[in-house]
C-alpha positions in Angstrom: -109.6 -122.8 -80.0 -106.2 -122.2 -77.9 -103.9 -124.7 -76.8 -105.1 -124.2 -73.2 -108.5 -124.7 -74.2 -110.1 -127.2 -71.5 -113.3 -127.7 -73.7 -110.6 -128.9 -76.7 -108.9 -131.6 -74.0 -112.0 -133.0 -72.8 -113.0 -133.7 -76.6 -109.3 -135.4 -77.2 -109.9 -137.5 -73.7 -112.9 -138.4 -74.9 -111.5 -139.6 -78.2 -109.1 -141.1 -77.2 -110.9 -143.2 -74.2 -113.7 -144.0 -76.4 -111.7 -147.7 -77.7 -109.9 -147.7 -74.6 -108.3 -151.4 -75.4 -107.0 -149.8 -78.8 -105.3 -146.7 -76.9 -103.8 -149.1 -74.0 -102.0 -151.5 -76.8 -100.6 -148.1 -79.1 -99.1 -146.6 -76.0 -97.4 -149.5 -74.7 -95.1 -149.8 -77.7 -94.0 -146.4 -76.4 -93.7 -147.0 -73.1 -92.0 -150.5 -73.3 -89.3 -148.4 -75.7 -88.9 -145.2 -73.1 -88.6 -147.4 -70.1 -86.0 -150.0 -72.1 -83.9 -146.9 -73.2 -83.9 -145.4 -69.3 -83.2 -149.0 -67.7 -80.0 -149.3 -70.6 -78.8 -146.1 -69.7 -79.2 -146.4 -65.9 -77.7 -150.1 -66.1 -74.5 -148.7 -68.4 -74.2 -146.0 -66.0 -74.1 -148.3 -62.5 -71.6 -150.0 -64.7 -69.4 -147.0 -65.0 -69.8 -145.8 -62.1 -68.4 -149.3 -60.8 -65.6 -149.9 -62.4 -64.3 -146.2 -62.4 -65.2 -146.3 -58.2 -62.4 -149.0 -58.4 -60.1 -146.4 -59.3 -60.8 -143.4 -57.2 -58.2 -141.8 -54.6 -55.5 -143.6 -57.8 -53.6 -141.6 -60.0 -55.1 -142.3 -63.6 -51.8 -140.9 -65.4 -49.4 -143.5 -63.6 -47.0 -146.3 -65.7 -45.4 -148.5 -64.3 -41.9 -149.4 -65.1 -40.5 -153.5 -64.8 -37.5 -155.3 -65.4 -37.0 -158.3 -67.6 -34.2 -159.9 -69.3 -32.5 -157.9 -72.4 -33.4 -159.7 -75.6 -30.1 -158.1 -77.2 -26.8 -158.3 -76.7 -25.2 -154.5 -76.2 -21.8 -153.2 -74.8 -20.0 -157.0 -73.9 -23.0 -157.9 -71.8 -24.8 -161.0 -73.3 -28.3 -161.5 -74.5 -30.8 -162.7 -71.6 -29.0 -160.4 -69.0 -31.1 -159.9 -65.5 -31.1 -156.3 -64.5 -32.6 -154.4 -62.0 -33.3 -150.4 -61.2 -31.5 -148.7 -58.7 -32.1 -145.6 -56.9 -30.4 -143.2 -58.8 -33.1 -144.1 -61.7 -35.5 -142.3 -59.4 -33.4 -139.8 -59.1 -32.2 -138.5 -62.9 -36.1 -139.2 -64.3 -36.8 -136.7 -61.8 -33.8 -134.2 -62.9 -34.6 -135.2 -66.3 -37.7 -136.5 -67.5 -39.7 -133.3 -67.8 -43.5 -134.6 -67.9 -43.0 -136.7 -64.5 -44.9 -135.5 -61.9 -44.7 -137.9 -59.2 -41.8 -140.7 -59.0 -41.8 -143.1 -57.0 -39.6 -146.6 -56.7 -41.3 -149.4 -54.5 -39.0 -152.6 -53.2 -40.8 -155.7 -52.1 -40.3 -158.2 -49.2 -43.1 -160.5 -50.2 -45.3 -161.8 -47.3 -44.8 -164.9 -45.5 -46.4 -167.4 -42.7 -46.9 -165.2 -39.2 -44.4 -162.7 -40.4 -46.2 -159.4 -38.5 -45.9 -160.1 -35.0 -47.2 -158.0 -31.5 -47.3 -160.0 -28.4 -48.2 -163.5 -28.9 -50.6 -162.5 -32.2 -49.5 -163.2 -35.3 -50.6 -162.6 -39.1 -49.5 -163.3 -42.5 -49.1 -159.7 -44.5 -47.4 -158.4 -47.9 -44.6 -155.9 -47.0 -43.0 -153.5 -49.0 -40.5 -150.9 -48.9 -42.2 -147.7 -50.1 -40.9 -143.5 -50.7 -43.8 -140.5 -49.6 -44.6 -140.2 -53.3 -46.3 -143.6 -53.5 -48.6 -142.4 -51.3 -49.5 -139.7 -54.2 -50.0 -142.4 -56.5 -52.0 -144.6 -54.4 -53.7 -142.4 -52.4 -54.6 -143.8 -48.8 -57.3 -142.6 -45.9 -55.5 -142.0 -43.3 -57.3 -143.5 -39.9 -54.2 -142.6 -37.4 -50.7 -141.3 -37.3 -49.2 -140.3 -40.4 -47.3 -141.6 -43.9 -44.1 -141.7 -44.3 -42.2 -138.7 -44.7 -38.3 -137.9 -46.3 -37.0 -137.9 -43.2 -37.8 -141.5 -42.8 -36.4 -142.5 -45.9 -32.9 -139.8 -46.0 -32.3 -141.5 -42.0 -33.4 -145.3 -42.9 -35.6 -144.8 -40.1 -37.2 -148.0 -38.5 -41.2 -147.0 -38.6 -43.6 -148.6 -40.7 -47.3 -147.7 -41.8 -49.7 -150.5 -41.5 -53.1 -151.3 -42.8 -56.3 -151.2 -41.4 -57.0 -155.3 -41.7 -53.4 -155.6 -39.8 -54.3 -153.2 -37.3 -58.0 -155.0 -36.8 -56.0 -158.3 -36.4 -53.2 -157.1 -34.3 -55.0 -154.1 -31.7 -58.6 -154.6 -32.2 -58.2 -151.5 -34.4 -57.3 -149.3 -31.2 -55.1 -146.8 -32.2 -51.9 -148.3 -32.6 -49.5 -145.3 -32.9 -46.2 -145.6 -31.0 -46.4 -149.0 -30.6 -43.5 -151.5 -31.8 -44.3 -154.7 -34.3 -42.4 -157.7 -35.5 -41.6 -157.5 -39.2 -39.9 -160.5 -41.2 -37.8 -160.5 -38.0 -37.1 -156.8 -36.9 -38.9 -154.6 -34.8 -40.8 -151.2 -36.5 -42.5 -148.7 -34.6 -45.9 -147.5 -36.1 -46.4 -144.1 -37.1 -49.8 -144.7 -39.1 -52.7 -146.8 -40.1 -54.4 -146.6 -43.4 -57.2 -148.0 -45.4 -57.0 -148.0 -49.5 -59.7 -145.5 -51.2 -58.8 -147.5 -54.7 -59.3 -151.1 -55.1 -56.4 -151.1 -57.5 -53.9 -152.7 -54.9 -50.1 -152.0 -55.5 -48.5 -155.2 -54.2 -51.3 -156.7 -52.4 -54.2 -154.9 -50.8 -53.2 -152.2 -48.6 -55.6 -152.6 -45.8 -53.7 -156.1 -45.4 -50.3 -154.6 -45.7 -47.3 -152.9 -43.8 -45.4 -150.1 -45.2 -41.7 -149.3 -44.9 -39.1 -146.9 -46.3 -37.7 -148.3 -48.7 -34.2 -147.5 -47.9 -34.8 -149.0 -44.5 -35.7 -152.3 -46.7 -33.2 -152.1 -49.0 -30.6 -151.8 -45.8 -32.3 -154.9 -43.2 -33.1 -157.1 -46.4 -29.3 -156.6 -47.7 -30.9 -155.9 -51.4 -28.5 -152.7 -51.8 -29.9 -150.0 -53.9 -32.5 -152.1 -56.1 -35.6 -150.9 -57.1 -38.1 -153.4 -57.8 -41.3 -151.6 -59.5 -41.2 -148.0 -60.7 -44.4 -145.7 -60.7 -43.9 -142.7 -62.6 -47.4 -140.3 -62.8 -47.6 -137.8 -66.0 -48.2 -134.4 -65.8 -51.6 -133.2 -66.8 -51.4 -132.7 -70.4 -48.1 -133.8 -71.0 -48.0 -136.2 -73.7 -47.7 -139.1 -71.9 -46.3 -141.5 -74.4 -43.7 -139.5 -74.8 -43.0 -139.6 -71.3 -43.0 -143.0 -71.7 -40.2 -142.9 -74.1 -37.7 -140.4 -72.3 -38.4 -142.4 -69.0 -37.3 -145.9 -71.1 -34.7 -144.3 -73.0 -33.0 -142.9 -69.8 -33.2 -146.5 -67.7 -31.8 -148.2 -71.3 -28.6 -145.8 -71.2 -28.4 -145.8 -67.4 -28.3 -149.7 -66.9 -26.4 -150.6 -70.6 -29.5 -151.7 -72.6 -29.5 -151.8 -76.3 -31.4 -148.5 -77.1 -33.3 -151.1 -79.4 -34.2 -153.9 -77.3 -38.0 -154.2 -76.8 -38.2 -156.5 -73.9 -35.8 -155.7 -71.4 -38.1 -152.8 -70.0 -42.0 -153.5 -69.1 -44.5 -150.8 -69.4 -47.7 -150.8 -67.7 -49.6 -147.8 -68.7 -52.8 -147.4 -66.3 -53.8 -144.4 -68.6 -54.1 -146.1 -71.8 -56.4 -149.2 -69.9 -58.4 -145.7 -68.4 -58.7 -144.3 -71.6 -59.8 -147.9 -73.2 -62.4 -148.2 -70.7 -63.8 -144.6 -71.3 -64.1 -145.1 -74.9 -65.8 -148.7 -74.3 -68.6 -146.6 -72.1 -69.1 -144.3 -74.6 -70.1 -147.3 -76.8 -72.2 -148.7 -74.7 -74.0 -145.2 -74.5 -74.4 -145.0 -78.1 -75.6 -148.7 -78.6 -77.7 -148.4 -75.8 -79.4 -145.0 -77.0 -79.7 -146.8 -80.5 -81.7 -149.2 -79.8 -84.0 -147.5 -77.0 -84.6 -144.7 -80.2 -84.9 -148.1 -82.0 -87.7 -149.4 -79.5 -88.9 -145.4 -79.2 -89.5 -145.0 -83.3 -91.4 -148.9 -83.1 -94.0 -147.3 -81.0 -93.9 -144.0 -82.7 -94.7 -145.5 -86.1 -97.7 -147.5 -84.0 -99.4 -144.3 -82.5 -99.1 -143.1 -86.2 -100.7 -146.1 -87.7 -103.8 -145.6 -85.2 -103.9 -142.3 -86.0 -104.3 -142.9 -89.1 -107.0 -145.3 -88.6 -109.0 -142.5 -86.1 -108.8 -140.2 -88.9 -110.2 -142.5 -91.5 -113.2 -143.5 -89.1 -113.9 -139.6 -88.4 -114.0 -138.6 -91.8 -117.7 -137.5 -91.6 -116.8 -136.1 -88.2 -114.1 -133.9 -89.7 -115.9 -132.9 -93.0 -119.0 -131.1 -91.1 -116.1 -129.6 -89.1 -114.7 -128.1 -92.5 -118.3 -127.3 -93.6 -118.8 -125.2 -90.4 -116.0 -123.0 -91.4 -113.1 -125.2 -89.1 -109.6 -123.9 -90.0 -106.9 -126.3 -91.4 -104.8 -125.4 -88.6 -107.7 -126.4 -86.1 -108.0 -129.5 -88.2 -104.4 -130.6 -87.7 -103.7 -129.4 -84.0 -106.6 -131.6 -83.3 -104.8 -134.9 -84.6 -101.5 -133.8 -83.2 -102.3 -132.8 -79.6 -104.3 -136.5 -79.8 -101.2 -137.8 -80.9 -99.3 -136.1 -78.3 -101.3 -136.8 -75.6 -100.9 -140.8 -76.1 -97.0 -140.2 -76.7 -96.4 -138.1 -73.5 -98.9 -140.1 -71.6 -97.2 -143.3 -72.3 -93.8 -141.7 -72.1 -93.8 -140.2 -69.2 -95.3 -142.7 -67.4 -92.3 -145.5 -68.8 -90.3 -142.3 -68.0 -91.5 -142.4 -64.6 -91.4 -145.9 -63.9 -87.8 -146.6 -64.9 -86.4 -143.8 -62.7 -88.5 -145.6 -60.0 -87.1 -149.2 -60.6 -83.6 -147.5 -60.9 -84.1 -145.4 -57.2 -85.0 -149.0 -55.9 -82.2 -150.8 -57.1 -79.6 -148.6 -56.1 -81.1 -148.5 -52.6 -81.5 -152.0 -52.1 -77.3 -151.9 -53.3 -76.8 -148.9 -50.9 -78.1 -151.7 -48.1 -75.6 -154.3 -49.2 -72.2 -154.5 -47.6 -69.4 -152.7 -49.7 -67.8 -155.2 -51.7 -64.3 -154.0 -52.3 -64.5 -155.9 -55.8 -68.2 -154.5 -56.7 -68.3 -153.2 -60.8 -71.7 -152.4 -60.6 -72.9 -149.5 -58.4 -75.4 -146.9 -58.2 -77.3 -146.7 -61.2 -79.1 -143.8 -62.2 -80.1 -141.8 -64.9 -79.0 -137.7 -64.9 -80.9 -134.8 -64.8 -80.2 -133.8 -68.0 -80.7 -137.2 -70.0 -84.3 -137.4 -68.4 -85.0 -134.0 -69.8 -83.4 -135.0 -73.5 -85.4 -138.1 -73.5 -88.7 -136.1 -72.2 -87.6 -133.6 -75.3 -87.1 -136.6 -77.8 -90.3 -138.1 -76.9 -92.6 -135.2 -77.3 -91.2 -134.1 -80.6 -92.3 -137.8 -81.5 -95.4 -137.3 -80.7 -95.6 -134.1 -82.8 -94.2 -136.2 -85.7 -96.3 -139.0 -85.1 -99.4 -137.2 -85.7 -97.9 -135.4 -88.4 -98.6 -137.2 -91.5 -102.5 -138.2 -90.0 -103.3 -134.5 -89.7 -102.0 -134.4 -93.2 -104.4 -136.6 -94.0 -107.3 -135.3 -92.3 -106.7 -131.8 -93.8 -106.8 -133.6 -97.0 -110.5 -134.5 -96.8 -112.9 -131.8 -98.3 -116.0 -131.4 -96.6 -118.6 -132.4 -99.5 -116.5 -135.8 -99.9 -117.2 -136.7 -96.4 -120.6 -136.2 -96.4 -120.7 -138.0 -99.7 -119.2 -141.2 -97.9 -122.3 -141.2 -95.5 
C-alpha cells in the first residue's frame, strides 16, 4: 500500500469523517494557532513596514551636530559660553574627517505670519538656508525645476526652492519656475518645486517649506558665517561612532571647547535610533513566532491526544490487520498520514485564511488617503515564511501521530482479539 494509494485515502477520510464533531474540535486548535501565528507576523510586518516607509528617500547613516552652552571653562573663556558653527566647520570635517560622506550645514530663518508672498496671496512657511548636499541627506522628488546647485551658494545667488504645499497655495501647483516670490521681505526667483519622499522633516515639513542657499541667508539675514544645525552622513562601513568622535573633537579645537566638556556639542545619531528600531522588530519577530509555535504545539499535542484515543477504539480493527500478515510500517503510516491529514487540513486552511484577511486589509489601507504620519502599512506575510510555516506544520503532523502509531504497533494481534 503506497503513499499515492487512493484506496488507502478513502479509508483515512472515512476514519476520520466517521465522528465528524470530534475531528472539527481537534483541528481547530491547529488552525486557531496557524492563523494567530500568520496574523502576528503580518501585523509586525505592516508595522515595519510603516515606520521604516517614514524613513525612505533619508539617509539612515546621518548625525546631526548642535550647539549648546560649554559646561567647562577652557582657554579664558568662562563656563556657560554660547557658541555657534561657522562655515569653515563644513569645510575642515570634509578635509579631515575621513568617514564623512556627505556634509552639509543648514541656517534657519524660522517662519512667520504671511512671510511667502506672490501677488496679493500670502502664506505662513518655515525657511531655511540650505547647501546641494542636504538634498543628499534628505532626499526630495523633484516635481519642477531643479535644487540648488554650488553655483548658487559660491555666488550668494537669490533663487529659492519651494515646496509642493507652497506652490499648491501660491500657483495652483502650475509650474512655478522662473517666477519671483516674497521671502521674509526679499524677492527670490524659483528654480524648483519639491515634495519630501521621507516623513522625517528637517526643520519643518518640506512640502510646506522654501529653500535658500545658505550663504544667500547668512548674507540678507546679517547672521555672518553661522551654521545652525550640522548633518554629517557616514560612509558605508565606516565606524560611525568613531566618526562621531573625530567630527566632535575637530568642532571642540576649532571653536575653543574643553576637549572634555560633554555638553557643549549635541549629537543626534539617526543611525543608532535605526538600528534600535531594527533590533526591536526582530523581537517582535521572535515573540511573535513564540507564541504562534506556542498556539501551533497546543493543537499539535490535541490531534495527538485523539489519536491516541482512535487507536485505543480500533484495537480489534488493528489486531486482525496484524493477524492478516499487515506490516509494522503499514500499521504506523496508517496513524501518521491520519494524523497528517487533520494537521495539513486544518493548517492550511488557517494558512489560507490569514493570507486572505491580510490581502484584505492591506487593500482596504491601499484605498485610504496617504497619511504622511501612517506607522502601520501594508501587511503581509513573505513567500518564504508561508512555506516555513507550511514546512513547520507538516512535520507536526508527522510528530503528532508519532507516538499513537507507536502505540498501535505495540498491540499484538491475539491481544486484540482477546479484548473482544
Amino acid at each position: 500500500m503506497g503513499l499515492f494509494d487512493l484506496d488507502r485515502w478513502v479509508e483515512i477520510w472515512a476514519t476520520i469523517t466517521r465522528n465528524k464533531i470530534r475531528s472539527i474540535l481537534t483541528c481547530l486548535g491547529v488552525f486557531w494557532g496557524i492563523l494567530m501565528l500568520v496574523l502576528l507576523l503580518g501585523a509586525g510586518a505592516g508595522l515595519r513596514n510603516g515606520i521604516f516607509g517614514l524613513l525612505e528617500g533619508f539617509a539612515t547613516r546621518s548625525v546631526f551636530f548642535l550647539t549648546d552652552r560649554t559646561s567647562e571653562p577652557y582657554k579664558g573663556f568662562n563656563k556657560g559660553r554660547y557658541w555657534s558653527m561657522r562655515n569653515r566647520d563644513i569645510e575642515n570635517i570634509r578635509k579631515n574627517v575621513e568617514g564623512a560622506e556627505i556634509v552639509s550645514g543648514l541656517v534657519g530663518a524660522g517662519g512667520g505670519d504671511k512671510n511667502v508672498v506672490y501677488g496679493q496671496i500670502a502664506g505662513s512657511y518655515s525657511v531655511s538656508g540650505v547647501s546641494p548636499e542636504f538634498f543628499r541627506i534628505q532626499i526630495p522628488r523633484l516635481i519642477y525645476g531643479r535644487l540648488i546647485n554650488n553655483i548658487d551658494i559660491d555666488e550668494k545667488r537669490k533663487v529659492c526652492v519651494i515646496g509642493n504645499d507652497v506652490n499648491k497655495t501660491l500657483f495652483r501647483n502650475e509650474n512655478s519656475c522662473g517666477k519671483y516670490i516674497r521671502v521674509n521681505g526679499l524677492y527670490y526667483m524659483i528654480a524648483g518645486v519639491v515634495d519630501s519622499k521621507a516623513n522625517i522633516n528637517l526643520n519643518g515639513r518640506m512640502a510646506e517649506s522654501v529653500y535658500l542657499p545658505f550663504t544667500t541667508l547668512q548674507q540678507t539675514s546679517v547672521q555672518g558665517d553661522v551654521i545652525h544645525v550640522l548633518f554629517v552622513c557616514g560612509k558605508p562601513h565606516y565606524p560611525l561612532q568613531k566618526m562621531i568622535d573625530e567630527v566632535t573633537t575637530l568642532l571642540k579645537g576649532q571653536n575653543e571647547i574643553a576637549p572634555s566638556d560633554p555638553q557643549a556639542v549635541r549629537v543626534l545619531n539617526i543611525a543608532a535610533q535605526v538600528e534600535t528600531f531594527d533590533m526591536l522588530f526582530t523581537g517582535i519577530d521572535i515573540l511573535v513566532w513564540l507564541v504562534g509555535m506556542g498556539s501551533l504545539l497546543a493543537g499539535v499535542i490535541g490531534i495527538s491526544n485523539i489519536m491516541m484515543v482512535t487507536v485505543k477504539e480500533r484495537t480489534k480493527e488493528i489486531g486482525v490487520r496484524r493477524a492478516l500478515g499487515a506490516k509494522p510500517f503499514n500499521i504506523i503510516s496508517q496513524v501518521m498520514s491520519e494524523s497528517l491529514l487533520l494537521t495539513a487540513m486544518a493548517g492550511l486552511l488557517g494558512l489560507s485564511l490569514g493570507v486572505f484577511m491580510l490581502d484584505f486589509v492591506s487593500r482596504m489601507m491601499a484605498n485610504q488617503p496617504q497619511d504622511s504620519g501612517n506607522i502601520f502599512t501594508n501587511p503581509e506575510v513573505h513567500i518564504q515564511t508561508a512555506v516555513s510555516a507550511t514546512i513547520i506544520l507538516l512535520i507536526s503532523g508527522l510528530l503528532a501521530g508519532l507516538i499513537p502509531a507507536w502505540r498501535a504497533m505495540q498491540i499484538k494481534a491475539i491481544d486484540a482479539i482477546r479484548e473482544e
